[in-house]
N, C-alpha and C positions, 0 to 999 in steps of 0.2 A: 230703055228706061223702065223700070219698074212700077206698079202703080202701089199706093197704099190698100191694104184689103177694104172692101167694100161697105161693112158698116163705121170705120173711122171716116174716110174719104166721103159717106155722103151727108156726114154730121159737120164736117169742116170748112170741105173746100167751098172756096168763093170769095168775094170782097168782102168785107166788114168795114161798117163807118162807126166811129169812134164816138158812140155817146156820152159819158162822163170817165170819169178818170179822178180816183180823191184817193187819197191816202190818209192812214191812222198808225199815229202813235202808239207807244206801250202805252198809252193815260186814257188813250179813246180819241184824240184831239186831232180834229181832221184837216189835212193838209192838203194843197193843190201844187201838187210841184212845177207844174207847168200851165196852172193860171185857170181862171173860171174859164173861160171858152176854148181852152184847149183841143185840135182837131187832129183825124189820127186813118189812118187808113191799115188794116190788116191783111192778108191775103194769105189763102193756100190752096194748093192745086192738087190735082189728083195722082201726081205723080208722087208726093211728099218735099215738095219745096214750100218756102214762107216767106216772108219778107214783112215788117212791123215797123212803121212811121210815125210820129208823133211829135205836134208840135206847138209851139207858142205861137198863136196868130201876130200877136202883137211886137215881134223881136221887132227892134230897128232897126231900117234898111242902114247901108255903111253910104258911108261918103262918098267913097270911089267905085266908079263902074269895075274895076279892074276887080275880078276874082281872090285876088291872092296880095291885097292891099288895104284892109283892115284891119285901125285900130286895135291896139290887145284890148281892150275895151268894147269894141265892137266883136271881135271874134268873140268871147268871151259870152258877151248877151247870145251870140247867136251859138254856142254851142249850148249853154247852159238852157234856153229854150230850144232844141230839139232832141230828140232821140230817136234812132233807126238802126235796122240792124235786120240781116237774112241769112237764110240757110235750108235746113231742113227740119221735118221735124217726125215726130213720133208722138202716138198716144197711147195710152194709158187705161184704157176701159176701167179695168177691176180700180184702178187707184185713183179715177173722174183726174187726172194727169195729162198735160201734153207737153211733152220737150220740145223746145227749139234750139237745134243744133246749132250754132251760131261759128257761119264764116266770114262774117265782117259786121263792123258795128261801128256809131260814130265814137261809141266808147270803147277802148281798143282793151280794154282788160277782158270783154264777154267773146272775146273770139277765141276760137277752137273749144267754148266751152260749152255748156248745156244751162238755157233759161228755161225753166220748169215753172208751172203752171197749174194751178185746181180751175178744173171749168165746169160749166154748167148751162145748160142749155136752158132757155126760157122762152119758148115759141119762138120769134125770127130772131132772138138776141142770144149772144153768148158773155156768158160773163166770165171774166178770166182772173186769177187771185194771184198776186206773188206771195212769197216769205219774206222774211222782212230783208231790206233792201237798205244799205245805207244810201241814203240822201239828205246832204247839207248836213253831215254831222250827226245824224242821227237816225236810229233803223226807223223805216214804216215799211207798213204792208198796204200793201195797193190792192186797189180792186179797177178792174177797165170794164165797163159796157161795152160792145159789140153789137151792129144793128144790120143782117146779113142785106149784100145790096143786089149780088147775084145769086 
Protein backbone atom coordinates (compact mmCIF):
# COMPACT_ATOMS: atom_id res chain seq x y z
CA UNK A 1 0.00 0.00 0.00
CA UNK A 2 1.11 3.16 -0.80
CA UNK A 3 1.64 6.13 1.43
CA UNK A 4 0.47 9.73 0.58
CA UNK A 5 3.60 12.12 0.01
CA UNK A 6 4.81 13.53 3.14
CA UNK A 7 3.75 17.13 3.36
CA UNK A 8 -0.09 16.19 2.59
CA UNK A 9 -0.03 13.19 5.07
CA UNK A 10 1.66 15.21 7.93
CA UNK A 11 -1.02 18.13 7.56
CA UNK A 12 -4.05 15.45 7.57
CA UNK A 13 -3.55 12.37 9.05
CA UNK A 14 -5.14 11.77 12.37
CA UNK A 15 -8.67 11.99 14.15
CA UNK A 16 -10.48 15.10 14.05
CA UNK A 17 -13.32 16.00 16.61
CA UNK A 18 -16.13 17.81 15.06
CA UNK A 19 -16.33 21.31 16.57
CA UNK A 20 -19.23 23.17 14.74
CA UNK A 21 -20.89 22.47 11.67
CA UNK A 22 -23.48 25.73 10.40
CA UNK A 23 -24.41 26.25 7.15
CA UNK A 24 -25.28 29.54 4.85
CA UNK A 25 -27.69 30.32 2.38
CA UNK A 26 -27.60 32.45 -0.90
CA UNK A 27 -29.10 35.40 1.64
CA UNK A 28 -26.20 34.79 4.50
CA UNK A 29 -29.03 32.92 6.72
CA UNK A 30 -27.32 30.44 8.84
CA UNK A 31 -28.60 26.85 9.10
CA UNK A 32 -27.69 23.83 11.28
CA UNK A 33 -28.73 21.01 9.47
CA UNK A 34 -28.01 18.57 12.05
CA UNK A 35 -28.82 20.56 15.00
CA UNK A 36 -26.83 23.00 17.76
CA UNK A 37 -24.79 20.05 19.35
CA UNK A 38 -24.19 18.19 16.33
CA UNK A 39 -21.04 15.58 16.86
CA UNK A 40 -18.64 14.26 14.25
CA UNK A 41 -15.60 12.28 14.12
CA UNK A 42 -13.12 12.66 10.86
CA UNK A 43 -10.19 10.50 10.17
CA UNK A 44 -7.24 10.01 7.70
CA UNK A 45 -4.32 7.83 7.59
CA UNK A 46 -1.20 8.00 6.08
CA UNK A 47 -1.83 5.63 3.66
CA UNK A 48 -4.67 8.04 1.85
CA UNK A 49 -7.87 6.46 3.42
CA UNK A 50 -10.79 8.53 5.24
CA UNK A 51 -13.73 7.98 6.67
CA UNK A 52 -16.44 11.18 7.87
CA UNK A 53 -19.17 10.65 10.59
CA UNK A 54 -21.72 13.03 11.65
CA UNK A 55 -24.34 13.18 13.77
CA UNK A 56 -27.63 14.34 15.50
CA UNK A 57 -27.03 13.53 19.11
CA UNK A 58 -30.54 13.78 19.74
CA UNK A 59 -32.15 11.31 16.98
CA UNK A 60 -34.87 9.03 18.77
CA UNK A 61 -33.99 5.70 19.95
CA UNK A 62 -36.80 3.25 17.96
CA UNK A 63 -39.04 1.28 19.68
CA UNK A 64 -37.75 -2.11 18.77
CA UNK A 65 -34.53 -3.61 19.74
CA UNK A 66 -34.46 -5.47 16.52
CA UNK A 67 -32.19 -3.51 13.88
CA UNK A 68 -34.24 -3.70 10.76
CA UNK A 69 -37.72 -2.95 12.53
CA UNK A 70 -38.26 0.72 12.61
CA UNK A 71 -40.97 2.82 11.99
CA UNK A 72 -40.73 4.89 8.41
CA UNK A 73 -40.95 7.53 10.81
CA UNK A 74 -38.32 6.41 13.00
CA UNK A 75 -35.91 5.47 10.05
CA UNK A 76 -36.52 8.57 8.60
CA UNK A 77 -35.34 10.74 11.87
CA UNK A 78 -32.50 8.53 12.19
CA UNK A 79 -31.28 8.93 8.62
CA UNK A 80 -32.11 12.35 8.26
CA UNK A 81 -29.83 13.06 11.52
CA UNK A 82 -26.77 11.24 10.49
CA UNK A 83 -24.25 11.36 7.71
CA UNK A 84 -21.03 9.07 7.00
CA UNK A 85 -19.39 8.20 4.36
CA UNK A 86 -15.40 6.64 3.46
CA UNK A 87 -12.86 6.15 0.97
CA UNK A 88 -9.93 7.77 0.03
CA UNK A 89 -8.73 10.82 -0.59
CA UNK A 90 -6.33 13.42 -2.30
CA UNK A 91 -5.17 16.81 -1.78
CA UNK A 92 -4.84 19.74 -3.35
CA UNK A 93 -1.88 22.00 -2.31
CA UNK A 94 -1.88 24.69 -5.00
CA UNK A 95 -5.93 24.76 -4.94
CA UNK A 96 -6.11 24.59 -0.42
CA UNK A 97 -8.52 21.35 -1.96
CA UNK A 98 -8.88 17.84 -0.62
CA UNK A 99 -11.07 15.14 -2.46
CA UNK A 100 -12.72 12.47 -0.76
CA UNK A 101 -13.16 9.69 -2.96
CA UNK A 102 -16.25 8.23 -1.85
CA UNK A 103 -16.90 4.29 -1.72
CA UNK A 104 -19.80 4.10 0.48
CA UNK A 105 -22.05 6.59 2.07
CA UNK A 106 -25.36 6.54 4.15
CA UNK A 107 -26.31 8.65 1.12
CA UNK A 108 -26.04 6.26 -1.76
CA UNK A 109 -25.91 9.09 -4.57
CA UNK A 110 -21.94 10.24 -3.10
CA UNK A 111 -20.66 6.85 -3.91
CA UNK A 112 -17.99 6.14 -6.61
CA UNK A 113 -18.13 9.96 -6.65
CA UNK A 114 -15.61 12.73 -5.37
CA UNK A 115 -16.73 15.18 -2.23
CA UNK A 116 -14.33 18.08 -2.65
CA UNK A 117 -13.32 20.47 -0.05
CA UNK A 118 -11.49 24.00 0.62
CA UNK A 119 -9.40 23.57 3.82
CA UNK A 120 -7.42 25.43 5.95
CA UNK A 121 -5.52 24.86 8.67
CA UNK A 122 -5.75 26.99 11.86
CA UNK A 123 -3.13 25.66 14.71
CA UNK A 124 -4.75 22.20 15.90
CA UNK A 125 -8.16 22.80 13.84
CA UNK A 126 -8.88 22.30 10.17
CA UNK A 127 -11.65 23.93 8.74
CA UNK A 128 -13.30 22.33 5.79
CA UNK A 129 -15.85 24.27 3.20
CA UNK A 130 -18.15 22.56 0.75
CA UNK A 131 -19.90 24.18 -2.44
CA UNK A 132 -23.15 24.60 -2.13
CA UNK A 133 -24.86 21.40 -1.27
CA UNK A 134 -28.49 20.83 -1.57
CA UNK A 135 -30.11 20.35 1.71
CA UNK A 136 -33.97 20.32 2.55
CA UNK A 137 -34.64 21.95 -0.82
CA UNK A 138 -32.29 24.33 -1.01
CA UNK A 139 -28.44 24.89 -1.72
CA UNK A 140 -26.14 25.94 1.36
CA UNK A 141 -22.40 25.91 1.82
CA UNK A 142 -21.13 24.44 4.83
CA UNK A 143 -18.28 25.14 6.81
CA UNK A 144 -17.14 22.16 9.58
CA UNK A 145 -14.60 22.88 12.35
CA UNK A 146 -12.11 20.09 12.95
CA UNK A 147 -10.15 19.98 16.28
CA UNK A 148 -7.04 17.34 15.66
CA UNK A 149 -7.32 14.61 18.50
CA UNK A 150 -4.26 12.58 17.46
Amino acid sequence: MSSLPKTAAADFVGAWRLVSFESRDGEGRVHRPLGEDVVGQLLYDAHGNMSAILMRPDRPRFASEDLQRGTDAEVRAAFDGFLAYFGTYTVDAAKATVAHHVRAAAYPNWVGGDQVRHYRFEGPRLVLSTPALQVGGRPLTSTLVWERLL
